[in-house]
Backbone as CSV, one residue per row, in Angstrom:
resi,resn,N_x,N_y,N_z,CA_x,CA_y,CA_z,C_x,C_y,C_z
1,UNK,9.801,2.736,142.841,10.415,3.734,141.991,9.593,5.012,142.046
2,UNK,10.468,5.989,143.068,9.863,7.207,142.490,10.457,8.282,142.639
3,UNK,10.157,9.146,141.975,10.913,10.878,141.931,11.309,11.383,142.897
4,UNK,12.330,11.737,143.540,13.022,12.474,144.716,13.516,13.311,144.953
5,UNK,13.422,14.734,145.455,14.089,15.659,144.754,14.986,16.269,146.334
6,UNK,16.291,16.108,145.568,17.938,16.492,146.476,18.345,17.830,145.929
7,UNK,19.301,18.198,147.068,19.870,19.166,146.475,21.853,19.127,146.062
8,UNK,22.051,19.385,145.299,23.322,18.722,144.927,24.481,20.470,145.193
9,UNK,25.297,19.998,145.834,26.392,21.179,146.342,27.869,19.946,145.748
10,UNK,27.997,20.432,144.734,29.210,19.877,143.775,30.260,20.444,144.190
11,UNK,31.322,19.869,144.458,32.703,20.261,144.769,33.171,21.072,143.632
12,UNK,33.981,22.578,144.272,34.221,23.591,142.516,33.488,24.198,142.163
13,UNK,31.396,23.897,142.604,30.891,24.987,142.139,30.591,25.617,143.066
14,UNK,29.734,26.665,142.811,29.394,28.036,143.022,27.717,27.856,143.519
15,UNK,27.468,26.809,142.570,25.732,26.625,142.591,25.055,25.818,143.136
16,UNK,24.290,25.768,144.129,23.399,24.449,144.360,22.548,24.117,143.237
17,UNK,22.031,23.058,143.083,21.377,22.424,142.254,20.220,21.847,142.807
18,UNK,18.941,21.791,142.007,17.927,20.905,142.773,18.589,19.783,141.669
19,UNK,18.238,18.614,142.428,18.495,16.901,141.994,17.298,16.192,141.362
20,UNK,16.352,16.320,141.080,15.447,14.998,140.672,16.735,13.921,140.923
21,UNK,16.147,12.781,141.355,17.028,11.242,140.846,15.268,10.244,141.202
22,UNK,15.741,9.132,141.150,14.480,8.352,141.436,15.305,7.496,142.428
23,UNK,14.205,6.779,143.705,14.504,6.200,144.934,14.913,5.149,144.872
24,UNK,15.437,4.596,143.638,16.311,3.213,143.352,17.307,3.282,142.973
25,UNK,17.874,4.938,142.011,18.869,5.069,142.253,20.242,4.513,142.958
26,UNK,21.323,4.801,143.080,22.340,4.189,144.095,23.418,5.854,143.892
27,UNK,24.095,5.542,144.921,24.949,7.033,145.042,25.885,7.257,144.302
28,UNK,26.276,6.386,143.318,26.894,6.547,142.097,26.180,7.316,140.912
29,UNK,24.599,6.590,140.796,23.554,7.175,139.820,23.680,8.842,140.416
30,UNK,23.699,9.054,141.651,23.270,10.400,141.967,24.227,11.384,141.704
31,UNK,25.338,11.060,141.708,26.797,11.808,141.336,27.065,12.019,139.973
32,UNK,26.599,10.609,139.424,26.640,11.068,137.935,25.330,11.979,137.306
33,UNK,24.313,12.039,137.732,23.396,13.018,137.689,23.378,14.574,138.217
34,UNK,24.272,14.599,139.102,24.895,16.029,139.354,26.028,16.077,138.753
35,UNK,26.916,15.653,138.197,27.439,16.297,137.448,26.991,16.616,136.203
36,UNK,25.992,16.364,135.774,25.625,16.890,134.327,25.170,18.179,134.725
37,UNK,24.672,18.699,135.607,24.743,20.068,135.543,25.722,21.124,136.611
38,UNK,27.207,20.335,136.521,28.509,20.996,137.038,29.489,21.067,136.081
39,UNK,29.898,19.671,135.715,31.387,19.384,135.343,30.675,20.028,133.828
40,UNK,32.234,20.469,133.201,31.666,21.203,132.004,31.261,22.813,131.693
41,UNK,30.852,22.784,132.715,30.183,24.100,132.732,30.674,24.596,133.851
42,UNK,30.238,24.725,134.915,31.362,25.485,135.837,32.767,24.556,136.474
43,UNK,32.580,23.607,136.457,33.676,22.701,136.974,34.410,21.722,136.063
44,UNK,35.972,21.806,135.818,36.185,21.077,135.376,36.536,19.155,135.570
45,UNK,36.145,18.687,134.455,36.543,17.132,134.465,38.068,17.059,135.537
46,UNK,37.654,15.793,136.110,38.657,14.959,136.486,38.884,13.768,136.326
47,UNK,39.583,13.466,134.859,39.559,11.980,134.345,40.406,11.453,135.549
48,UNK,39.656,9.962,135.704,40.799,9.227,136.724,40.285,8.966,138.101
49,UNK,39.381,10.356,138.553,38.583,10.194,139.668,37.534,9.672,139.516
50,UNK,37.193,9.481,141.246,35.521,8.847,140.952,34.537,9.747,141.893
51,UNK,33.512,9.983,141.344,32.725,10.721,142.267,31.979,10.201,143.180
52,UNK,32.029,10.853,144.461,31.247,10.488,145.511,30.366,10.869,145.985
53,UNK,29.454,10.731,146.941,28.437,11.325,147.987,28.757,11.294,149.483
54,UNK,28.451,12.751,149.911,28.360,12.434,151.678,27.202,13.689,151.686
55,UNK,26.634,13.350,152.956,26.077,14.683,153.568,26.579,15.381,153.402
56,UNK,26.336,16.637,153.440,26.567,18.254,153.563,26.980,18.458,154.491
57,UNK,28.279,18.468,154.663,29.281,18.856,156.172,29.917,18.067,156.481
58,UNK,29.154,16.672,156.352,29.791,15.202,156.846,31.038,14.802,155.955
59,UNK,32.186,14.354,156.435,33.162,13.832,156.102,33.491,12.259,155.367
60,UNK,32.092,11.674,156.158,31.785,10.344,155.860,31.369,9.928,154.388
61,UNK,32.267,9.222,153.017,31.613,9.383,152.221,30.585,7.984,152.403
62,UNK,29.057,8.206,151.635,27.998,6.871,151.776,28.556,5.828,150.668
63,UNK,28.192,4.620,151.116,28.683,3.724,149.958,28.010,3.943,148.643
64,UNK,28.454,3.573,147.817,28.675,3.680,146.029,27.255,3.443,145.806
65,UNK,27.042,2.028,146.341,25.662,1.122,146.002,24.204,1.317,147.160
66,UNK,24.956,2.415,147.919,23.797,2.603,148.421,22.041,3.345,147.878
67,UNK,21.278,2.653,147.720,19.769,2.762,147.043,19.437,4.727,147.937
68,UNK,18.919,5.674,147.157,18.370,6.355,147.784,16.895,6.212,148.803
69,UNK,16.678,5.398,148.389,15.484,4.666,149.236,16.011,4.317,150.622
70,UNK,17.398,3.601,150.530,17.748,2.996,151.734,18.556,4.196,152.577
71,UNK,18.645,5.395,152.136,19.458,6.377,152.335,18.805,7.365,153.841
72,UNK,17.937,7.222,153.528,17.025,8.141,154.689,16.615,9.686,154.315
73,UNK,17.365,9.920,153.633,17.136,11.261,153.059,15.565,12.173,153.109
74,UNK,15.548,13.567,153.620,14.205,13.987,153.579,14.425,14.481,152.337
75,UNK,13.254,14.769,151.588,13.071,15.961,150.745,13.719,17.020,150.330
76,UNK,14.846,17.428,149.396,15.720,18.934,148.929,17.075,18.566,149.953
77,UNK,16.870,17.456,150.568,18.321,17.165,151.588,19.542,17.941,150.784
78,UNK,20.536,18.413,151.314,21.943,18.938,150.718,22.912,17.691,150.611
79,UNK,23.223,17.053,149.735,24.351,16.265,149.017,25.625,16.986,148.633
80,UNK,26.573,16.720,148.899,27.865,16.876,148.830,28.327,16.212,147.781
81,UNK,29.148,16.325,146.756,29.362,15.329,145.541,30.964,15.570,145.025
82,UNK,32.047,15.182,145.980,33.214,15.254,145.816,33.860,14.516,144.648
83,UNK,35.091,14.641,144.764,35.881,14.004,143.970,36.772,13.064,144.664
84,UNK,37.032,11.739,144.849,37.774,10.776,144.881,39.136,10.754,144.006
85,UNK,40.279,10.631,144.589,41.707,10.403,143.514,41.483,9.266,143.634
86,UNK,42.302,8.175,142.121,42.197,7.170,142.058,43.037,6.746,142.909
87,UNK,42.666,5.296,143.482,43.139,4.290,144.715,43.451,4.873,145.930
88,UNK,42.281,6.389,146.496,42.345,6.371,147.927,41.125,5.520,148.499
């Protein structure tokens, strides 16, 4: 367990974000940790969806339960943090 710091590019905003999360995390923890400083404030809620992660550019979203530890990620990496409609 330890401190990691990402950079979060939220679907809707305007702002990058630095991320703290910790390396046990999973890519669900990390989505819901960027949105506390999006949805609300510059972006609105989307009840119903689920939020995701991919690289920055990449199309590929990473699985849900994937550990940031197991992620590979360097240091301030750019995270992508879309929105999922329910049952695609």
């Amino acid at each position: 367990m330890a401190l990691f710091p990402l950079t979060s590019n939220f679907e809707g905003d305007f702002v990058l974000q630095l991320l703290p999360v910790d390396t046990e995390n999973t890519m669900d923890e990390v989505a819901a940790a960027a949105a506390v400083h999006s949805v609300g404030r510059r972006v609105r809620d989307r009840p119903g969806h689920i939020l995701r992660v991919r690289l920055h550019g990449s199309t590929e979203l990473l699985p849900r339960n994937l550990k940031v530890a197991d992620a590979g990620f360097r240091p301030t990496e750019t995270l992508d943090i879309v929105w999922q409609a329910p049952g695609a």
